[in-house]
C-alpha positions, -999 to 999 in steps of 0.1 A, spaced: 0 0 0 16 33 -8 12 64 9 -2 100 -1 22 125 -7 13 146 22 15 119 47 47 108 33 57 142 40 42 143 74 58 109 82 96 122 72 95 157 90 83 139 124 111 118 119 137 146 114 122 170 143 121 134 166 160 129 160 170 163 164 150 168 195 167 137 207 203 149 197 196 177 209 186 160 246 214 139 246 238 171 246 218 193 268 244 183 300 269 206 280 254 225 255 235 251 274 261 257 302 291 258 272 269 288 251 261 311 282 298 306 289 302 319 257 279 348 260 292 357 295 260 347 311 257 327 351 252 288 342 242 284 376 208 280 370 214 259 342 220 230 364 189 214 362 201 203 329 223 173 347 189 153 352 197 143 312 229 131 316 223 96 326 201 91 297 225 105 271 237 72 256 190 67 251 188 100 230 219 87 211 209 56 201 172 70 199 185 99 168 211 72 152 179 54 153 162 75 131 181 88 109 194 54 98 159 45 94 152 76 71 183 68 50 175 36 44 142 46 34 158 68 7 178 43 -6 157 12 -8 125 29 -13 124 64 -25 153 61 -51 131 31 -66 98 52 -76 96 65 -109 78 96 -108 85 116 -75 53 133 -66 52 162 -40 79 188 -26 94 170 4 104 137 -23 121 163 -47 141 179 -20 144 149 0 183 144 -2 189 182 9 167 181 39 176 145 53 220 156 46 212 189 64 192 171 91 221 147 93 247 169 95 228 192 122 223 156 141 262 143 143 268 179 154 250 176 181 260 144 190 298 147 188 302 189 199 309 176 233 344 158 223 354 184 195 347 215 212 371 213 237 394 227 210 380 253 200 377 268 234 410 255 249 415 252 283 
């Protein structure tokens, strides 16, 4: 059974918000303290933020999850069709390599950024 356009379309941006959000949790133990560092702000308050750190290695596994399921639904599924109907299937590469690349970001900041901001 094949799906409508739209709810293709629905289906793949719930997927790309779902493993962003969850990159994004699974860096919230460092991201928000290291960018008011950077902006001079107090990150004192900021240390309800530790409550996600034991479920990091969840959010992880959860966005790798996903976005391995979304590639793989590019390349055994949506590179087969013939005729490519709608906006999010013609543009589907760009959003899921942006989405990608804004995901390993997120997941990897915490072991690369300690060089950009030295000691």
């Amino acid at each position: 059974m094949l799906k409508s356009p739209k709810k293709e379309e629905k289906s793949f941006w719930t997927l790309i918000i779902g493993a962003s959000v969850t990159a994004i949790l699974a860096s919230t133990c460092c991201l928000a303290p290291l960018l008011f560092l950077l902006f001079g702000v107090s990150v004192g308050s900021l240390s309800f933020l530790q409550f996600f750190a034991p479920y990091k290695i969840y959010f992880t596994i959860a966005a790798v999850v996903i976005i391995s399921y979304l590639w793989g639904n590019y390349f055994f599924v949506l590179r087969k069709k013939h005729v490519c109907e709608g906006s999010i299937c013609k543009n589907y590469l760009k959003y899921l390599t942006l989405g990608t690349i804004f995901v390993v970001i997120m997941l990897t900041y915490p072991y690369w950024v300690i060089y950009l901001i030295g000691d």
